[in-house]
MIDOSE-1310 file (N, C-alpha, C; in nm, 2 decimals, decimal comma, always signed):
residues 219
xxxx	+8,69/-12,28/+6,24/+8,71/-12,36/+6,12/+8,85/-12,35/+6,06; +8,89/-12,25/+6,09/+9,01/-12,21/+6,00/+9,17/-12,31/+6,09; +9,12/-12,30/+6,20/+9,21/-12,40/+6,31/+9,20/-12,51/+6,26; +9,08/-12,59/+6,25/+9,06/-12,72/+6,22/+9,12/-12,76/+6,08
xxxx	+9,13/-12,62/+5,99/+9,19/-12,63/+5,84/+9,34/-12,64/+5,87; +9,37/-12,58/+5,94/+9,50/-12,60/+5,97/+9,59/-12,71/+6,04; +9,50/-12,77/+6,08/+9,55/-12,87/+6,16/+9,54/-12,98/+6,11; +9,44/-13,01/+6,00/+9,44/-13,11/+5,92/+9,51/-13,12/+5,82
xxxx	+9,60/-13,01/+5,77/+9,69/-12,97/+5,69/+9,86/-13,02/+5,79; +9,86/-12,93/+5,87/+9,99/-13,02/+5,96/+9,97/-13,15/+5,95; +9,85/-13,23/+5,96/+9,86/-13,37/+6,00/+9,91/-13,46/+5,90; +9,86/-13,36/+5,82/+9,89/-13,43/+5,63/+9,99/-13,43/+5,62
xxxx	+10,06/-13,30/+5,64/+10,23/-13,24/+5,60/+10,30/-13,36/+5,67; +10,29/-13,42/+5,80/+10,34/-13,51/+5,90/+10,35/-13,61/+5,83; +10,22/-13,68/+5,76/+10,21/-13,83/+5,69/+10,27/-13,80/+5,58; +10,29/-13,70/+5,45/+10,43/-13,70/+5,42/+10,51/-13,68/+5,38
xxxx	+10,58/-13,66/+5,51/+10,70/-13,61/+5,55/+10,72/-13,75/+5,62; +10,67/-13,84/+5,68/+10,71/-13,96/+5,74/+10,74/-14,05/+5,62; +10,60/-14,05/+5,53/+10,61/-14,11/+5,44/+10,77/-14,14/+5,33; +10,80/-13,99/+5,34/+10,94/-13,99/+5,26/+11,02/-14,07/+5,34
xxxx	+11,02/-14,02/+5,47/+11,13/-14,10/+5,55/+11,17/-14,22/+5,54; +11,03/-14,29/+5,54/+11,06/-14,42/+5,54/+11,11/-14,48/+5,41; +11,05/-14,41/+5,29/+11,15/-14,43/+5,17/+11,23/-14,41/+5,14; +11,29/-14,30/+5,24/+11,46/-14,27/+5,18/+11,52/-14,42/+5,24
xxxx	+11,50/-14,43/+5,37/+11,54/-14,55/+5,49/+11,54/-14,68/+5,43; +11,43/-14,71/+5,31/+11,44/-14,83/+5,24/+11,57/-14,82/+5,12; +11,60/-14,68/+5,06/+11,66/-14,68/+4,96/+11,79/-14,67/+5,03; +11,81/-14,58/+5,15/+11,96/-14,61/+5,21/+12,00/-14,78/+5,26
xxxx	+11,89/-14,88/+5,30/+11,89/-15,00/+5,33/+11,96/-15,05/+5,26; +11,90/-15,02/+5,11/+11,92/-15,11/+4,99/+12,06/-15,08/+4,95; +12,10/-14,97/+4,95/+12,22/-14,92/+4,93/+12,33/-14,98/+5,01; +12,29/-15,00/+5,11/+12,36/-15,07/+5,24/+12,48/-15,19/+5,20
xxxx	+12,32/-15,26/+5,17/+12,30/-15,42/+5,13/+12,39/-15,44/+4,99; +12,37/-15,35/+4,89/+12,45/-15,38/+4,77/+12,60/-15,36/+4,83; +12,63/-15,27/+4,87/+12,78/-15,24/+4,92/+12,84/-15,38/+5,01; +12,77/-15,40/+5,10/+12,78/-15,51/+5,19/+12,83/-15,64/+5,08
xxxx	+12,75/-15,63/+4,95/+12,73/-15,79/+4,86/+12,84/-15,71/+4,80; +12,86/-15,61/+4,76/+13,03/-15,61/+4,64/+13,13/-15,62/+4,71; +13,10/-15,58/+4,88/+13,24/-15,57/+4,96/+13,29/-15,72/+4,95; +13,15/-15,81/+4,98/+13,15/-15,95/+5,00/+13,24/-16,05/+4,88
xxxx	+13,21/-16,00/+4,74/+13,26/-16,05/+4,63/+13,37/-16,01/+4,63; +13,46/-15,92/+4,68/+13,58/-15,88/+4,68/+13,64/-15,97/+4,81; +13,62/-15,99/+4,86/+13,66/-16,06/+4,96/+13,67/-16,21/+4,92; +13,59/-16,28/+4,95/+13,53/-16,36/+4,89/+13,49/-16,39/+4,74
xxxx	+13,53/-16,40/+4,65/+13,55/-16,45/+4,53/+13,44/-16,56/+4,46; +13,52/-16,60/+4,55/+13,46/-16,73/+4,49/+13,34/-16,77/+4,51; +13,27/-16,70/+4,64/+13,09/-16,67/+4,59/+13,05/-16,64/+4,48; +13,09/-16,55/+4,44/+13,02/-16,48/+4,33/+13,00/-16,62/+4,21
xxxx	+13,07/-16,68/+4,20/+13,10/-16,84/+4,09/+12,98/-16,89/+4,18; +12,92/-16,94/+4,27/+12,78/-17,05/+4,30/+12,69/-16,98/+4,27; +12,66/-16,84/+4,25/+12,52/-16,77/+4,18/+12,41/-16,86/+4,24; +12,33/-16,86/+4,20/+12,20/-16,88/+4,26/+12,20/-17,07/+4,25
xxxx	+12,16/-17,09/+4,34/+12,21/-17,26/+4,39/+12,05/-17,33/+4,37; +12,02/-17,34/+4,27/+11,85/-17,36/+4,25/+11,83/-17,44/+4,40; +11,87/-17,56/+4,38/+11,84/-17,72/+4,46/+11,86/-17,68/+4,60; +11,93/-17,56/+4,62/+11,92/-17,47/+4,79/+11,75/-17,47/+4,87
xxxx	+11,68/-17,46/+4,71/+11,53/-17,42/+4,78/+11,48/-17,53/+4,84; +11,54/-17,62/+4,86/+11,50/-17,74/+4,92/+11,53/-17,78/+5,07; +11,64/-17,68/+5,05/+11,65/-17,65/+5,25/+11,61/-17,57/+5,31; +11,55/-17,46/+5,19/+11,51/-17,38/+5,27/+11,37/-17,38/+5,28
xxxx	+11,29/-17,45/+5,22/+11,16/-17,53/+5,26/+11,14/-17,60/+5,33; +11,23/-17,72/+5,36/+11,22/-17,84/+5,43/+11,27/-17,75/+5,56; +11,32/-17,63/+5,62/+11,32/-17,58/+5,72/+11,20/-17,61/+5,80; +11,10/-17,57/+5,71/+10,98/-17,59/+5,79/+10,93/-17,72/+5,89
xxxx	+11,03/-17,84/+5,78/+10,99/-17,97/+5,86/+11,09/-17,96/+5,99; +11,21/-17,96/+6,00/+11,33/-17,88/+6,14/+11,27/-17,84/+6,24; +11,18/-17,72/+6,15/+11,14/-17,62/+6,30/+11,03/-17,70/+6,40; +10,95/-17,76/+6,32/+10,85/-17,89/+6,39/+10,89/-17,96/+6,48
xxxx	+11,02/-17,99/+6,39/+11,10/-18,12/+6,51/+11,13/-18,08/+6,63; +11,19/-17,98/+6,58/+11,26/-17,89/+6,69/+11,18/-17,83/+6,83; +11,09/-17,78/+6,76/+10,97/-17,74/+6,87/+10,96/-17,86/+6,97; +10,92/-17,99/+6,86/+10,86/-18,12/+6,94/+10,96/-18,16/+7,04
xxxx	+11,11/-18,20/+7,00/+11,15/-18,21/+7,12/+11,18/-18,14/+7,24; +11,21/-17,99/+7,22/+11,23/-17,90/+7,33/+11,05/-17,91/+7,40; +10,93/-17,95/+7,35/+10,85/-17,95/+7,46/+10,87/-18,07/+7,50; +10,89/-18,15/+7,44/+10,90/-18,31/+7,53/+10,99/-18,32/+7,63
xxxx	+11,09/-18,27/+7,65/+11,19/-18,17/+7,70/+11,20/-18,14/+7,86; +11,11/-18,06/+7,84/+11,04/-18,00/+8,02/+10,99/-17,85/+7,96; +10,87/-17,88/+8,04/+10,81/-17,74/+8,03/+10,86/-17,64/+8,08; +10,99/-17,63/+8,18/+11,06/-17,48/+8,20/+11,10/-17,49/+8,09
xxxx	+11,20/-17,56/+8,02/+11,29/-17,48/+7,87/+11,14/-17,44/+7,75; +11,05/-17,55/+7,72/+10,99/-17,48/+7,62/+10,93/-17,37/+7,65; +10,89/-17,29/+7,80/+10,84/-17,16/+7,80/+10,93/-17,11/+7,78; +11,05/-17,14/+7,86/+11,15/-17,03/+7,84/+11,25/-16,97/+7,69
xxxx	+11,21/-17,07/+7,61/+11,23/-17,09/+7,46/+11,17/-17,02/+7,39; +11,02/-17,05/+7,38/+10,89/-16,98/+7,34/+10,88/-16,81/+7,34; +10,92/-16,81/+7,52/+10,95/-16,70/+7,56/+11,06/-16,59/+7,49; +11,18/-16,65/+7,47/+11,29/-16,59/+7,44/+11,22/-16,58/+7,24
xxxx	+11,17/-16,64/+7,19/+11,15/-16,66/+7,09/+11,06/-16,51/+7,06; +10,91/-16,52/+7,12/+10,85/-16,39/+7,13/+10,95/-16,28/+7,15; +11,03/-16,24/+7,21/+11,09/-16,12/+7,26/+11,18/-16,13/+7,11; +11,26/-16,21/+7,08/+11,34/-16,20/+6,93/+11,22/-16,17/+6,81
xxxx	+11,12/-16,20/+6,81/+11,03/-16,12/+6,72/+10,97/-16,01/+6,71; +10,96/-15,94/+6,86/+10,93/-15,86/+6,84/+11,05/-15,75/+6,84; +11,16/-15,79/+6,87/+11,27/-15,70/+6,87/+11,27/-15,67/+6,66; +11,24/-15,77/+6,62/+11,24/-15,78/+6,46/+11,11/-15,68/+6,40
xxxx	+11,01/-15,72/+6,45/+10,88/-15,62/+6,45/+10,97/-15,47/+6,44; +11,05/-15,39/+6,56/+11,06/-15,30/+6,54/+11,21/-15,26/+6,45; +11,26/-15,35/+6,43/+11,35/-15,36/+6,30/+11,25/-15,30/+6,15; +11,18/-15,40/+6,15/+11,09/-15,38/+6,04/+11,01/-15,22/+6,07
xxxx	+10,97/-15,18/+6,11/+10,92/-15,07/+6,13/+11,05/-14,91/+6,11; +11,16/-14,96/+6,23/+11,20/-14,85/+6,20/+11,35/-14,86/+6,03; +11,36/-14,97/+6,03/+11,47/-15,00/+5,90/+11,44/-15,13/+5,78; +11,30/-15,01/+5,75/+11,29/-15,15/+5,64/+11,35/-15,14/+5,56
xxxx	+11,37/-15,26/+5,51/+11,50/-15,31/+5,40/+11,41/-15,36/+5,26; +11,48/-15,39/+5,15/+11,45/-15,45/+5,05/+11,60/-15,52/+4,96; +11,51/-15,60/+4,87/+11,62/-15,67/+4,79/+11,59/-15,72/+4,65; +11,67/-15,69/+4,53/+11,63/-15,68/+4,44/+11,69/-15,84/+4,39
xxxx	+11,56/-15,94/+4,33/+11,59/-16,06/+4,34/+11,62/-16,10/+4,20; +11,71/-16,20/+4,12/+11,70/-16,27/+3,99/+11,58/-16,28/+3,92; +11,56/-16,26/+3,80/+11,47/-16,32/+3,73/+11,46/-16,48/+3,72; +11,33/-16,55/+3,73/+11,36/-16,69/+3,74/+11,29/-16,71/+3,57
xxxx	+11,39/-16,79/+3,49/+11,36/-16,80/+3,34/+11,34/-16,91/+3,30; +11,40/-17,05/+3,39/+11,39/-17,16/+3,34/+11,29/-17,24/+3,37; +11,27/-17,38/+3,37/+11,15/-17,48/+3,37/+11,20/-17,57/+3,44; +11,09/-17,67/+3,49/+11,11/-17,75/+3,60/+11,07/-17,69/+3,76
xxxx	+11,11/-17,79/+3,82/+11,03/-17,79/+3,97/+11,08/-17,73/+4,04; +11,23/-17,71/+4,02/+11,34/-17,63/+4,14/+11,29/-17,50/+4,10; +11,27/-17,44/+3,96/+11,23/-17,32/+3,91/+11,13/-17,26/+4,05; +11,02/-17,36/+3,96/+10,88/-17,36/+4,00/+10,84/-17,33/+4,16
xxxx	+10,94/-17,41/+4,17/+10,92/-17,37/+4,36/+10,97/-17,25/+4,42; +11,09/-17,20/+4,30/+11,16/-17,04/+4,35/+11,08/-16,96/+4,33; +11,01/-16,98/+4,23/+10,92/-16,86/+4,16/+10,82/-16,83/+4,31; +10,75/-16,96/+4,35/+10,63/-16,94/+4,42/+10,71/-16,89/+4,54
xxxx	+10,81/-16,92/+4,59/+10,87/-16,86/+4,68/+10,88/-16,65/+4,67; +10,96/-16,70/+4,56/+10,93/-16,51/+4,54/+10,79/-16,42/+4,55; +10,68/-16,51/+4,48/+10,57/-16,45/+4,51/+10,49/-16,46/+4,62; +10,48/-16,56/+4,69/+10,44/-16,54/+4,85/+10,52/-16,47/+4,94
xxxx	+10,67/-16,47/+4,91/+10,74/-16,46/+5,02/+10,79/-16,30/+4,97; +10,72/-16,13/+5,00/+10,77/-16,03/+4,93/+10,93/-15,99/+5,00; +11,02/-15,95/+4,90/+11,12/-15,89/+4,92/+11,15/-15,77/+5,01; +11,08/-15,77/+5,10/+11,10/-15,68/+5,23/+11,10/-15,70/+5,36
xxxx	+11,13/-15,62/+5,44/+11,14/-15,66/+5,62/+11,19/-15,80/+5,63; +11,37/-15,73/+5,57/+11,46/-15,91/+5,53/+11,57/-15,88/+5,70; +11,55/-15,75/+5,74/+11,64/-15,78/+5,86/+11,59/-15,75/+6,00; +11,63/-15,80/+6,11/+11,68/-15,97/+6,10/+11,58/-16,08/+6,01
xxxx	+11,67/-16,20/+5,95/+11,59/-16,31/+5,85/+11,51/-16,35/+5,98; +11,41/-16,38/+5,95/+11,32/-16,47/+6,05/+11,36/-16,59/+6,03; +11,41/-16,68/+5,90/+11,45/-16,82/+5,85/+11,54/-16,82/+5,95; +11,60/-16,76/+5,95/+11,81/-16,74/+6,02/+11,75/-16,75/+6,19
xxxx	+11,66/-16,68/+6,24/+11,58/-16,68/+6,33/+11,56/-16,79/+6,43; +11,44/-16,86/+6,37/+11,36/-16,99/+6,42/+11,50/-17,06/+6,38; +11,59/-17,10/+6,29/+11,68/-17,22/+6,32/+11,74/-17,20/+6,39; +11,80/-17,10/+6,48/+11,90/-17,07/+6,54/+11,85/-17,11/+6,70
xxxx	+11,70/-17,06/+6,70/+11,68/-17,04/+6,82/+11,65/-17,21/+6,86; +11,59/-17,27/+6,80/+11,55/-17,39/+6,79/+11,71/-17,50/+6,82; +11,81/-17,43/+6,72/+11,90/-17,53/+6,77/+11,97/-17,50/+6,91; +11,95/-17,35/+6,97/+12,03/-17,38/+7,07/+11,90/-17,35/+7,24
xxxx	+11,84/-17,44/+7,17/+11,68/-17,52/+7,26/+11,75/-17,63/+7,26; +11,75/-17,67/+7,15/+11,79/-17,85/+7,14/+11,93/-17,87/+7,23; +12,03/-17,80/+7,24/+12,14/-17,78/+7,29/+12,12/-17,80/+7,42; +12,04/-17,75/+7,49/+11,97/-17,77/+7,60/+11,89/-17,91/+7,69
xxxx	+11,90/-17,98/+7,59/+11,79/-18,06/+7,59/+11,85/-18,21/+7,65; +11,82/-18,25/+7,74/+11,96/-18,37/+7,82/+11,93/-18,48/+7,76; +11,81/-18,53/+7,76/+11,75/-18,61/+7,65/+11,76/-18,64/+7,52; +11,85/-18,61/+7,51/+11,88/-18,58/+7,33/+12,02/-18,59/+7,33
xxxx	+12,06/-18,66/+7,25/+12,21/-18,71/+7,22/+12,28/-18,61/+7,14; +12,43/-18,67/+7,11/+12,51/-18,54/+7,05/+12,44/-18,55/+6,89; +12,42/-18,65/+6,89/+12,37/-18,68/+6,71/+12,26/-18,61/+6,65; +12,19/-18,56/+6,74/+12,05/-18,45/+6,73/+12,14/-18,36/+6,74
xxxx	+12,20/-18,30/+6,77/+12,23/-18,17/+6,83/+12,30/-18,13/+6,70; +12,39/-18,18/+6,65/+12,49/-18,19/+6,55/+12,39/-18,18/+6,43; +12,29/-18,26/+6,42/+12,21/-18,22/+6,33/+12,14/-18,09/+6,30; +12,10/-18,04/+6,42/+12,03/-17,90/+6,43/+12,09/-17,78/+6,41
xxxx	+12,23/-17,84/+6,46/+12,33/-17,72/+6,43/+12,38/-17,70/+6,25; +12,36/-17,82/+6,18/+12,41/-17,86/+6,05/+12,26/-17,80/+5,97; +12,17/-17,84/+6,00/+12,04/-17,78/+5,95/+12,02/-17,63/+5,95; +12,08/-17,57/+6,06/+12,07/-17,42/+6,08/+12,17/-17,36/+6,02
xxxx	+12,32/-17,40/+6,00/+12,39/-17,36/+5,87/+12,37/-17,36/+5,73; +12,28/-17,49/+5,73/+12,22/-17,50/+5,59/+12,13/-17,41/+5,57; +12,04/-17,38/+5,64/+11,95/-17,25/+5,63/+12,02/-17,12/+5,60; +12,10/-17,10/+5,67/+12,17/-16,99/+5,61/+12,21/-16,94/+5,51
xxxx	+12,28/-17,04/+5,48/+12,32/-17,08/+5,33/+12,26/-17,06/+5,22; +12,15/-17,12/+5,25/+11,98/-17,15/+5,18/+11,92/-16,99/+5,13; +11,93/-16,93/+5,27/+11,86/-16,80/+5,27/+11,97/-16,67/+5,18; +12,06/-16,68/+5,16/+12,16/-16,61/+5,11/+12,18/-16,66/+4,93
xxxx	+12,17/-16,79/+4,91/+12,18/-16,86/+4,79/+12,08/-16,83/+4,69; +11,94/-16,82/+4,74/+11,85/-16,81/+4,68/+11,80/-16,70/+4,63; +11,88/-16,61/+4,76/+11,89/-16,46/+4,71/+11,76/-16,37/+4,76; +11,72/-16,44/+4,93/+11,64/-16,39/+5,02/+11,66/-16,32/+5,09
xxxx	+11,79/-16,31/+5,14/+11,85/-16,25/+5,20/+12,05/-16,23/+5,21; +12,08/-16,09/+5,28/+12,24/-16,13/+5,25/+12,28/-16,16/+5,39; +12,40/-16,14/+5,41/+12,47/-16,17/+5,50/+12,41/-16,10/+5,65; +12,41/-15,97/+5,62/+12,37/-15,91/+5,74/+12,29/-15,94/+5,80
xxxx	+12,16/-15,99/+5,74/+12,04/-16,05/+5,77/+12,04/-16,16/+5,85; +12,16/-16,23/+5,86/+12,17/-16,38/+5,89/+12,20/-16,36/+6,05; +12,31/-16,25/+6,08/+12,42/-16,22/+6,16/+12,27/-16,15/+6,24; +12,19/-16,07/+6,18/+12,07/-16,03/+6,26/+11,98/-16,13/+6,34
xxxx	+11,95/-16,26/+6,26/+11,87/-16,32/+6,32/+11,91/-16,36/+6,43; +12,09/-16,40/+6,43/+12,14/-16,48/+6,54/+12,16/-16,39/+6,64; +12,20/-16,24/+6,63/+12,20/-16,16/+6,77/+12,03/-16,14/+6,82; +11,93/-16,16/+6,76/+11,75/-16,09/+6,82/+11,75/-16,25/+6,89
xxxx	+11,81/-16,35/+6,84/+11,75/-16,46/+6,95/+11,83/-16,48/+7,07; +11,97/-16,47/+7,02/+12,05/-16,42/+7,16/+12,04/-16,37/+7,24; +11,96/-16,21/+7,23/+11,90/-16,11/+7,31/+11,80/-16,17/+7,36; +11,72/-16,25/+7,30/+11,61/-16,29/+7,35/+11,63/-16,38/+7,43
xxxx	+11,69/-16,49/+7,42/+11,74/-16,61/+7,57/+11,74/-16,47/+7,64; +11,82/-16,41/+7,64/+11,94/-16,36/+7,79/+11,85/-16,29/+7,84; +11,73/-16,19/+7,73/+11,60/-16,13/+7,84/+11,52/-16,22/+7,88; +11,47/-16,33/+7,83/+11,40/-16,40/+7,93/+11,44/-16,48/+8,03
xxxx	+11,55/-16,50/+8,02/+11,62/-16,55/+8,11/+11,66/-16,43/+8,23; +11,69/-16,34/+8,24/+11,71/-16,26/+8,30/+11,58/-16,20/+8,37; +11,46/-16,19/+8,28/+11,32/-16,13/+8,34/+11,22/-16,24/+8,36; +11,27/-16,36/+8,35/+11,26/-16,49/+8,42/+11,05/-16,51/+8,35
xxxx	+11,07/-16,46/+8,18/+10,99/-16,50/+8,14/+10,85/-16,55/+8,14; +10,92/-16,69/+8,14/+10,87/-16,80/+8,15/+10,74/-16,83/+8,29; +10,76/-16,70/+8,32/+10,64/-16,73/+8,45/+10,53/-16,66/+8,39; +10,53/-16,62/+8,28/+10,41/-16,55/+8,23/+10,29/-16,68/+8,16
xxxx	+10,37/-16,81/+8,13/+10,30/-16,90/+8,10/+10,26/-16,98/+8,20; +10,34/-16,96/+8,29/+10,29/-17,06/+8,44/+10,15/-16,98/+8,49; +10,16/-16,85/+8,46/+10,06/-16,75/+8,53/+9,92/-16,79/+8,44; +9,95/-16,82/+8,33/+9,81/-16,80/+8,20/+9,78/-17,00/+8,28
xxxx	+9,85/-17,07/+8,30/+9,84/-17,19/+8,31/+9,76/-17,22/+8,42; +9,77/-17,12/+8,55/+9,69/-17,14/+8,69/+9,53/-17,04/+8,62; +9,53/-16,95/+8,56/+9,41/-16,88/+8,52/+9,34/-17,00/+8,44; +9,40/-17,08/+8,35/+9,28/-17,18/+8,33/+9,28/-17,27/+8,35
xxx	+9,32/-17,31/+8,47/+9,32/-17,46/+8,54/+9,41/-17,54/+8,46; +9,53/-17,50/+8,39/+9,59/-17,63/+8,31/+9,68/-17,70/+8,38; +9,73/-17,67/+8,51/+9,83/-17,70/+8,57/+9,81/-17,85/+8,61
């Protein structure tokens, strides 16, 4: 009995003692991130003067309409690029999964005080959307990876391309403006998708969907 007292006592001491961890890890994050945003204002100046860009929240919503497009044409495309897309896309999320696990982050957002619809829409963004596990942005993410799908795509003229790539800066922008995320966050999303082309490309992915494709006759 007295073993089993003890051991349920270590297991406890362990949860926390983890527990702390991961709160110091959020408060060194945050610490990070402020330093990162004053180093930024010293540098850069003249950010600090666009403060919160209300009518930003409109790119960074209508993202969602992009990412659709985006999807649509890279499968219309050829089915090697959208697995291998898809592909690289999984592996950049889960590289973020363990971002989020071993370095969660947070960020301390504006009060929203005014009226109207641009408000309205930040607010509900703040409340669905919680201020944590900001690095790498998943926003910064899916546009990135999506535009350089479309890049790929032979079918598709310079005029799409240029657009995707102008939509994925606007996102950035978006995500930083509204005060979802900072800089770091951005620079994150675009190296986990990078990583992710080059490993699926390199571990040649994309046969994992060919493989699920002959298992149920879709070929």
């Amino acid at each position: 009995m007295t073993v089993y007292l003890e051991r349920g006592y270590n297991h406890n001491e362990e949860l926390k003692s983890l527990t702390r961890y991961r709160f110091d890890k959020v408060k060194e994050r945050a610490k990070l991130k402020m330093s990162i945003s004053w180093l930024s204002c010293i540098l850069f100046p003249e950010l600090k003067k666009l403060g919160l860009t209300i009518h930003m929240v409109s790119v960074y919503v209508l993202a969602y309409v992009t990412w659709i497009l985006g999807f649509i044409i890279i499968g219309r495309e050829s089915k090697k690029l959208c697995y291998e897309v898809c592909s690289a896309e999984m592996i950049a999320k889960l590289i973020c999964l363990v971002c989020f696990i071993i370095m969660p982050t947070t960020l301390t957002r504006p009060e929203i005080t005014g009226t109207g619809f641009w408000n309205w829409l930040t607010s509900l963004i703040y409340s669905t959307d919680a201020a944590d596990n900001l690095f790498p942005s998943i926003h910064c993410l899916e546009s990135w990876i999506l535009f350089r799908g479309v890049m790929r795509c032979e079918k598709q003229g310079t005029a799409m391309k240029i657009f995707m790539f102008v939509s994925a800066i606007l996102v950035f922008a978006s995500t930083v403006l509204i005060k979802q995320h900072v800089v770091i966050d951005i620079i994150g999303g675009v190296l986990v998708v990078e990583i992710g082309l080059f490993l699926a490309k390199k571990l040649n992915t994309k046969r994992i969907f060919y493989a699920i494709e002959n298992k149920l006759g879709l070929e």
